[in-house]
C-alpha positions in Angstrom: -64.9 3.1 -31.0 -66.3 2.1 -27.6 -66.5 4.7 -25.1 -63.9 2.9 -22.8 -61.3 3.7 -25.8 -62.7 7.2 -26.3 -62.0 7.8 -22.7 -58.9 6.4 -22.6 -57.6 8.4 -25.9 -58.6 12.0 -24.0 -56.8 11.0 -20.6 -53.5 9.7 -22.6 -53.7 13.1 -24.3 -54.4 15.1 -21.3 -51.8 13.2 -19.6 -49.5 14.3 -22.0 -50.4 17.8 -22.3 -49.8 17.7 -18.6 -46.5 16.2 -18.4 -45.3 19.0 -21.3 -46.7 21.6 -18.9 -44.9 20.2 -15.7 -41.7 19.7 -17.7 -41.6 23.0 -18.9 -42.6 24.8 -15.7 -40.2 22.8 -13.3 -37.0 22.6 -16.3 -37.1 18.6 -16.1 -35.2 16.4 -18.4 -36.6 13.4 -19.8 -33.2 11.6 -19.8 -31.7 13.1 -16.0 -30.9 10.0 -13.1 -30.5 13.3 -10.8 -32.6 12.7 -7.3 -35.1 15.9 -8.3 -36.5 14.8 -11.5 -36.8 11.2 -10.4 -39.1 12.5 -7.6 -41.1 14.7 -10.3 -41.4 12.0 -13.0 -42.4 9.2 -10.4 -45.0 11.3 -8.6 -46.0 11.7 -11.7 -46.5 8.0 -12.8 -48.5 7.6 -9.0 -50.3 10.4 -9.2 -51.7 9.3 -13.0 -51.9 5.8 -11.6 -54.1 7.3 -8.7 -56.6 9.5 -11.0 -56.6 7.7 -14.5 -58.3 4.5 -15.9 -55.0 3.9 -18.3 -53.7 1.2 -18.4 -49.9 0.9 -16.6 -48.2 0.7 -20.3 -50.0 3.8 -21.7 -49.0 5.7 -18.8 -45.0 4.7 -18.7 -45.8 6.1 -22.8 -46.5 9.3 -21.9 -42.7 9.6 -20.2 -41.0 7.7 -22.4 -40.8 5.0 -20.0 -42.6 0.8 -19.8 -44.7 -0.6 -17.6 -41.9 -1.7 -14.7 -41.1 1.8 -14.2 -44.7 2.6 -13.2 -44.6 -0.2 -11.6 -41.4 0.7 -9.9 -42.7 4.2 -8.9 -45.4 3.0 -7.4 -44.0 0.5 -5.2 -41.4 3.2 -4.1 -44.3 6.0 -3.3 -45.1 4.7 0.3 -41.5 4.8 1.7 -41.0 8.4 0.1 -43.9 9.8 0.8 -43.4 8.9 5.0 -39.4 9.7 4.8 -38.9 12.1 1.6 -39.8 15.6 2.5 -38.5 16.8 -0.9 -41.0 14.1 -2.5 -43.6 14.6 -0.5 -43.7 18.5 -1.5 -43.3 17.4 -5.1 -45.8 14.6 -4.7 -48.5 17.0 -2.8 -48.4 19.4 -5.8 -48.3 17.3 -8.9 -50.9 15.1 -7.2 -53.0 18.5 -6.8 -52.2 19.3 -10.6 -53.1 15.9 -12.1 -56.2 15.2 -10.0 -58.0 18.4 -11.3 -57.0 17.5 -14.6 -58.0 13.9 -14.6 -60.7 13.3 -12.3 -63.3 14.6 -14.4 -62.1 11.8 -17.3 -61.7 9.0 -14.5 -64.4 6.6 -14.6 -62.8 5.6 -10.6 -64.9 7.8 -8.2 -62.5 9.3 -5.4 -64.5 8.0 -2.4 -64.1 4.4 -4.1 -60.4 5.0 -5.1 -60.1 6.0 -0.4 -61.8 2.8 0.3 -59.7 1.1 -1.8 -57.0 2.5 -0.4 -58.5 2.4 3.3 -59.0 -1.4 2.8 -55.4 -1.8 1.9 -53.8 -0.1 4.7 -56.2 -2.2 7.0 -54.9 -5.5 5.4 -51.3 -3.9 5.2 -51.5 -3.8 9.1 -53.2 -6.9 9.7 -50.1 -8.1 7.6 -47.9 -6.4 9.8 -48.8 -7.5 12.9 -49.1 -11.3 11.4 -45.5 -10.7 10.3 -44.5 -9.5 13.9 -46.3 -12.7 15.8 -44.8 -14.8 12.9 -41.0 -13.5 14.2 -41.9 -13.8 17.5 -42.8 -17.3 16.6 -39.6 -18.1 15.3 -37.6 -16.5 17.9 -39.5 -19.0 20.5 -38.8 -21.3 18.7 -35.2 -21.2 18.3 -35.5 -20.6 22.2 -36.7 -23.7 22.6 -34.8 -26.0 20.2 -31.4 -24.5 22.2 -33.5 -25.9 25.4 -34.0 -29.3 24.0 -30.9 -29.9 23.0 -29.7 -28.8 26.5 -31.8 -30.6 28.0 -30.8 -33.9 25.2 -27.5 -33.5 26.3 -28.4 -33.6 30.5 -30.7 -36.6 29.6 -27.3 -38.3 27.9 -25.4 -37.1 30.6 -28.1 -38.6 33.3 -28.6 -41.7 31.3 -24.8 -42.4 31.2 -24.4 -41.7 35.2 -27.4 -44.7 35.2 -25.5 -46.3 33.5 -22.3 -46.5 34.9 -24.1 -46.9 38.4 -26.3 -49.8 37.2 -22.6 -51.6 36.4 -21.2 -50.6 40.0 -24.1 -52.1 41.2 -24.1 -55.5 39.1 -20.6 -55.7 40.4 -20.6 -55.5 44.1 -24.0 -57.8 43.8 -22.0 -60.5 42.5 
């Protein structure tokens, strides 16, 4: 057994030791939809994601869940965590639990995991401010493909009055 594995075997098992404890302490069902335990089992899943080397399978295990929910929790965390009061109480302390747990099994040093993280909010806002420019783009744009066909339809109108003039003219010349 390689030392990756032996690793990976003690966090799954402290993982799960963990989530027994929390469940117990904080009365949460495995099988509830209700808003509370949604918020317990998914800062769970990022807070495990955040401190563990496992893999995002072996972690939706340990609750019973797959990969997509992880996944799922994950990609949810950010909008919570800045609007959710409820889940960001709930986050703050079962990020507290599982990182004195974990860390010490984590072969992902903290300061690496925060310039990870740094890096990605710096791209994130790059992103953001492309996006931005991008619909400001598109808003000139359209701005300017109403002018043009305006000013398509005064150059019809124009060519038309030339037109109708160049015929007067032909006429009284004759």
């Amino acid at each position: 057994m390689q030392e990756k594995d032996f690793l990976d075997l003690s966090q799954k098992r402290l993982a799960s030791d963990l989530w027994v404890k929390i469940t117990k302490q904080k009365e949460i069902p495995l099988k509830s939809r209700k808003r509370e335990y949604v918020i317990h089992r998914h800062s769970f899943l990022v807070a495990l994601r955040k401190y563990s080397t496992m893999s995002l399978d072996a972690i939706g295990k340990i609750l019973g869940k797959d990969h997509a929910t992880v996944i799922h929790a994950c990609k949810q965390h950010e909008m919570n965590y800045k609007f959710d009061r409820d889940y960001k109480s709930v986050y703050y302390q079962i990020d507290n639990i599982v990182a004195k747990t974990m860390l010490p099994y984590s072969l992902l040093e903290e300061h690496t995991y925060d310039e990870f993280m740094e890096r990605n909010k710096a791209v994130r806002e790059r992103l953001m401010k492309l996006a931005k420019r991008n619909r400001e783009l598109i808003t000139e744009n359209n701005r300017l493909t109403l002018e043009n066909e305006s000013l398509k339809k005064q150059s019809r109108q124009v060519n038309s009055e030339i037109s109708a003039l160049k015929t007067k003219i032909s006429v009284v010349a004759w």
